[in-house]
C-alpha positions as CSV (number, residue, x, y, z in Angstrom):
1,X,21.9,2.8,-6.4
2,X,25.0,3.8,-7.7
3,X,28.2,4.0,-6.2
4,X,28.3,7.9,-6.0
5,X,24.8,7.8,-4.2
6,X,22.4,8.3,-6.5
7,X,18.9,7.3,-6.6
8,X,17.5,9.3,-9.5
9,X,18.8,10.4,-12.3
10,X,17.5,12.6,-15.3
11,X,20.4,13.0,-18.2
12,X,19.2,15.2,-21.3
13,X,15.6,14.5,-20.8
14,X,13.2,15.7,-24.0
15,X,9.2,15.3,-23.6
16,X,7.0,17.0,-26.0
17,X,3.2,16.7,-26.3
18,X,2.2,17.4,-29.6
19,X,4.0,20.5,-30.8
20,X,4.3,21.8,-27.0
21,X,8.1,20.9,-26.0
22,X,7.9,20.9,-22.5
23,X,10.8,19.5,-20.8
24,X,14.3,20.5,-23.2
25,X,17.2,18.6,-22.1
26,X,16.5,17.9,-18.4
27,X,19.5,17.1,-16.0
28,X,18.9,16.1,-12.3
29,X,20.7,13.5,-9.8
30,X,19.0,13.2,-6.2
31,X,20.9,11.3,-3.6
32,X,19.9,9.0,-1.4
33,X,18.0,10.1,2.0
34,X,17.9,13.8,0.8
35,X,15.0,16.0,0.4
36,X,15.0,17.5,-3.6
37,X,12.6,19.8,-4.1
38,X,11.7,20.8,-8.5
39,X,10.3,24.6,-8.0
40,X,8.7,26.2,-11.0
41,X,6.0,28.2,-11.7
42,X,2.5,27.2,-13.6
43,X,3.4,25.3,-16.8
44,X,7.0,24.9,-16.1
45,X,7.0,21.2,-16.3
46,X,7.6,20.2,-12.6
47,X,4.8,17.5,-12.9
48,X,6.0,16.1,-16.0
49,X,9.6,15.8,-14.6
50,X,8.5,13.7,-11.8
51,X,6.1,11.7,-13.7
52,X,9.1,10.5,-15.5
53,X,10.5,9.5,-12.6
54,X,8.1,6.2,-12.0
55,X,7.7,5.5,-15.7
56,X,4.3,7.0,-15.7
57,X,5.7,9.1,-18.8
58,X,8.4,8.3,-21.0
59,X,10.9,10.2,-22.8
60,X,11.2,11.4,-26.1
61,X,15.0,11.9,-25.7
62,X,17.7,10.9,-23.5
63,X,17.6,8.4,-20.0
64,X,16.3,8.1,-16.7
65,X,17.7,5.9,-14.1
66,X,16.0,4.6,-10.7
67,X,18.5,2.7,-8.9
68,X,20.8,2.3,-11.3
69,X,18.5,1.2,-14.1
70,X,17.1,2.3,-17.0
71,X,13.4,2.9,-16.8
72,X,12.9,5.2,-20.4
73,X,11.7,2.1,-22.7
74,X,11.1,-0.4,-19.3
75,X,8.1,-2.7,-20.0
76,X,5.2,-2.0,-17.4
77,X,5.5,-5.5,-16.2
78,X,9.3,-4.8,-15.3
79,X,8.1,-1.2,-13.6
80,X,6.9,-3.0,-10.8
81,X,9.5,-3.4,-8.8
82,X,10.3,0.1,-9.1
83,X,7.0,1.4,-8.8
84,X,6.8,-0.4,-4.9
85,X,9.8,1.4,-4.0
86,X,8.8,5.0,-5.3
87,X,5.4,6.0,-4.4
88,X,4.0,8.9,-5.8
89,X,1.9,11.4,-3.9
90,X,-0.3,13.1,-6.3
91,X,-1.9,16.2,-6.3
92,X,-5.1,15.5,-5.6
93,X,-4.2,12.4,-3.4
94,X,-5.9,10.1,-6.0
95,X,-7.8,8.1,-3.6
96,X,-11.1,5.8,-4.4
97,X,-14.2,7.6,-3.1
98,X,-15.9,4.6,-3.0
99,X,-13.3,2.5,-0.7
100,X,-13.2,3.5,3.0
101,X,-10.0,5.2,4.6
102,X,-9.1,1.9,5.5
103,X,-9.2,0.5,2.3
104,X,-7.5,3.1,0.4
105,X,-4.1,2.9,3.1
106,X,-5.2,-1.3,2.5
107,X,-5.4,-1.6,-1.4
108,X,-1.3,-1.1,-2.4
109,X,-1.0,-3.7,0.8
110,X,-3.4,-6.5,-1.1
111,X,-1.9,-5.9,-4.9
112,X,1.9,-6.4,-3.6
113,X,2.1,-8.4,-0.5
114,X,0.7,-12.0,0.0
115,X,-0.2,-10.9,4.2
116,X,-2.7,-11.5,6.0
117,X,-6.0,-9.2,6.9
118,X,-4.5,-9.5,10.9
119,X,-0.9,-8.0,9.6
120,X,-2.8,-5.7,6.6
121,X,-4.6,-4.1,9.4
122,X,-1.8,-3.2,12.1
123,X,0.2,-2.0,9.1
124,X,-2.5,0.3,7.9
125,X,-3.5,1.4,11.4
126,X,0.6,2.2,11.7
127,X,0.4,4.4,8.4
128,X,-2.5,6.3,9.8
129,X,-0.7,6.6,13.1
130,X,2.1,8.3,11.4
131,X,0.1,10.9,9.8
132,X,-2.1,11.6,12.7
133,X,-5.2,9.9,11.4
134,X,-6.3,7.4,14.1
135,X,-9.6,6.2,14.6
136,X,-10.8,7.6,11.5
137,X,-10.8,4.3,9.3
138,X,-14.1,4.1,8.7
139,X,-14.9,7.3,7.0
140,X,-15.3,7.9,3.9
141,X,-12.7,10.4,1.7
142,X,-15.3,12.6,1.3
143,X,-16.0,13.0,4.7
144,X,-12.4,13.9,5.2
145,X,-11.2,17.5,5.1
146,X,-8.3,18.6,2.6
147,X,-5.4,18.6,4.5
148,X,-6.7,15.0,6.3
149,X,-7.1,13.9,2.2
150,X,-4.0,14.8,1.7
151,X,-2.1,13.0,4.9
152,X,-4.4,10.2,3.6
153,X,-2.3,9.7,0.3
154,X,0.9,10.3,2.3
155,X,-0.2,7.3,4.7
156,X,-1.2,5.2,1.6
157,X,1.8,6.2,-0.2
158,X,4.2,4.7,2.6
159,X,2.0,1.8,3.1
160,X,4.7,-0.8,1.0
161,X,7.6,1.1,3.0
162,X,8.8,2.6,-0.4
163,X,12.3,3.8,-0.2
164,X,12.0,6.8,-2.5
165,X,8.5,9.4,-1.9
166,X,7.6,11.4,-5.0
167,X,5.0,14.6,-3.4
168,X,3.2,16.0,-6.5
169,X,2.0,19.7,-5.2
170,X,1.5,18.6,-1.5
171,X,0.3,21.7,-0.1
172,X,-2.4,23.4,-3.2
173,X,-5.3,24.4,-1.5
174,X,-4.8,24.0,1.8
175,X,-4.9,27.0,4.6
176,X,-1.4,27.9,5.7
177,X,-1.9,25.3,8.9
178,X,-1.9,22.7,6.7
179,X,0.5,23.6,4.7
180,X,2.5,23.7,7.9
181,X,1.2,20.3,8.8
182,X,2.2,18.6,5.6
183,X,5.6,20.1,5.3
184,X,6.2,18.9,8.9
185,X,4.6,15.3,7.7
186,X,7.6,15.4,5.0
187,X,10.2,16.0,7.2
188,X,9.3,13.5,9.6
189,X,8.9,10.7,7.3
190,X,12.2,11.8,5.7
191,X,14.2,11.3,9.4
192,X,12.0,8.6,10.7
193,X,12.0,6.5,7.5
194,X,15.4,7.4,6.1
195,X,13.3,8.1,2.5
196,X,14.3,10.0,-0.4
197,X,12.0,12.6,-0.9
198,X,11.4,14.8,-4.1
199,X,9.0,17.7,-3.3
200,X,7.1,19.5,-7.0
201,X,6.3,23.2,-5.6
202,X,6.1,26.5,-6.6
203,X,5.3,27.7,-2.9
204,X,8.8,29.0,-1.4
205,X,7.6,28.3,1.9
206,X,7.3,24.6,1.4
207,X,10.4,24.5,-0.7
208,X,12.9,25.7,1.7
209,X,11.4,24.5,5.0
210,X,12.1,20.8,3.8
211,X,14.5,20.7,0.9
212,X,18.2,20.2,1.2
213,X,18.7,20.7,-2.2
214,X,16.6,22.9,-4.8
215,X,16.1,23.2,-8.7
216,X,14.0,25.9,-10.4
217,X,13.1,25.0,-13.4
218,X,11.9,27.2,-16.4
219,X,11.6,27.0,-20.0
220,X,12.2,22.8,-20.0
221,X,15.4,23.2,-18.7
222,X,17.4,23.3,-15.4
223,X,17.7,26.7,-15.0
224,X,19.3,27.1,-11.6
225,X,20.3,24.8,-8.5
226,X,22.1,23.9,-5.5
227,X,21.6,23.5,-1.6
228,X,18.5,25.3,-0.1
229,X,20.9,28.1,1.6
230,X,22.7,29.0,-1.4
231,X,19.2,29.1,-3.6
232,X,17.8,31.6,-1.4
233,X,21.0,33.8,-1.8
234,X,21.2,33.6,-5.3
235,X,22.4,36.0,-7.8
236,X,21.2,33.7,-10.6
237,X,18.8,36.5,-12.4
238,X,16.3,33.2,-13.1
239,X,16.0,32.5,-9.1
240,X,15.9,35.8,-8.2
241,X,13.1,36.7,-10.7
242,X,11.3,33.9,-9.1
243,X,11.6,34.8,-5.6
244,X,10.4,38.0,-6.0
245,X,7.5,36.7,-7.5
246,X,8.1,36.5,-11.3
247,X,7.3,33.2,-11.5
248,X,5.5,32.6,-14.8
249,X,8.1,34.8,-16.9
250,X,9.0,33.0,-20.5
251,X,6.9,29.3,-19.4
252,X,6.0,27.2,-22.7
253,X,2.1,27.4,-20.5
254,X,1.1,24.0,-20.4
255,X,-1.7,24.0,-17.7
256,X,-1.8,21.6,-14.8
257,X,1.8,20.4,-15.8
C-alpha cells in the first residue's frame, strides 16, 4: 500500500480489442477500507476496468498498481499473491455446477492453504454463516436460487480472507429484495472485515447505498467523480445525463463489457 493510502491504482490506462478502443486513458486511486463504486452504462468498460485490476487483462498503455506494485506485464506465477488478496466476484458468480456448495466455498481453501479438512470445514461453514447460507452445503448450485448463487460467490470470494473485494455486476437479475440483500451483504463485509470494496454497476440504487466514493465512466475515460453525496448533486452534464437515465449516450458498445 502506499503511503497516501492507496490500494489500487489505474494511471493512463489504454485497452483496445481489435479496432474497438475501449478504455482511453483511465485514471482511478481507491483507498484502503473504502467502498469505490465504477458506474457506467452498457458498453462503457466497467468490466474491463476491473478485470485489469487482478491481472485478468493487461494493458495496452500505461500502469496499474495493487499494493504498491506493478501488475501490467506481472508473470501469472508472480499474480498469485495478489490474486489471494483481491477476490473477484463475477457476474454470474462463476461457480462449478458440478462441485457441491461446499466445495465451491472449499476449492480457493485447498489450492492456497496447506489446512486441514477439520479447519477447511469450520472456515467454509463461517463463510456461509456470513452470507446467510447455513445448512445448505450439500446442495447443488443449481438447486440454489439467484440471489442465494450470488451470496454463494460472495462466501467463496472471502473464503482466503482477501483484503481487497472486486463485485462484478452483483445485483443483475435479481428482484429488488435481493438486490437489497446483496447491497446489505457488501456493506457488512466492508465494516466487519475492514475490506476494500470496488462495486461495477450501472444500478443507482446499488451505487449510492454502499459507495463512499463514485466514478461514472463513459467513452474509456473517467468522465466524472468524487464522494457519493457530491455525485448525486452533480452539475457535471455527463452525471446528470446519467441519472436521469441517459445512460448509453456516446458508448464505443462493446457488449457484456
Amino acid at each position: 500500500m502506499n503511503e497516501d493510502g492507496v490500494v489500487i491504482e489505474l494511471a493512463k490506462v489504454e485497452k483496445a480489442f481489435g479496432r474497438l478502443q475501449v478504455l482511453r486513458g483511465v485514471d482511478l486511486q481507491i483507498r484502503t477500507g473504502e467502498t469505490f463504486a465504477i458506474l457506467g452504462g452498457s458498453g462503457s468498460g466497467k468490466s474491463v476496468c476491473l478485470k485489469h485490476m487482478i491481472g485478468l487483462l493487461r494493458a495496452d498503455r500505461g500502469q496499474v498498481r495493487v499494493f504498491g506494485e506493478e501488475i501490467t506485464r506481472a508473470s501469472e506465477t508472480s499474480l498469485i499473491p495478489i490474486r489471494t488478496a483481491v477476490s473477484m466476484i463475477f457476474q454470474g458468480a462463476a461457480l462449478f455446477d458440478s462441485l457441491t456448495v461446499f466445495e465451491n466455498v472449499a476449492y480457493p481453501l485447498r489450492e492456497h492453504r496447506r489446512w486441514d479438512e477439520s479447519r477447511i470445514a469450520a472456515r467454509v461453514r463461517e463463510c456461509l454463516a456470513s452470507v446467510g447460507l447455513e445448512g445448505v452445503e450439500h446442495k447443488m448450485p443449481a438447486e440454489l436460487s439467484g440471489g442465494m448463487r450470488k451470496r454463494l460467490g460472495v462466501a467463496r470470494g472471502i473464503a482466503l480472507e482477501p483484503r481487497v473485494i472486486l463485485y462484478d455486476e452483483p445485483t443483475t437479475g435479481l428482484d429488488p429484495a435481493n438486490q437489497r440483500r446483496i447491497a446489505e451483504l457488501i456493506r457488512s463485509l466492508q465494516e466487519r472485515l475492514g475490506v476494500t470494496s470496488v462495486v461495477v454497476t450501472h444500478e443507482l440504487e446499488l451505487c449510492f447505498s454502499v459507495s463512499d466514493r463514485v466514478a461514472l465512466l463513459k467513452q474509456g475515460r473517467i468522465a466524472a467523480q468524487g464522494s457519493a453525496e457530491s455525485m448525486q448533486t452533480s452539475d457535471h452534464p455527463d452525471v446528470r445525463a446519467f441519472l436521469s437515465g441517459e445512460r448509453d449516450a456516446g458508448d464505443p458498445g462493446l457488449p457484456g463489457r
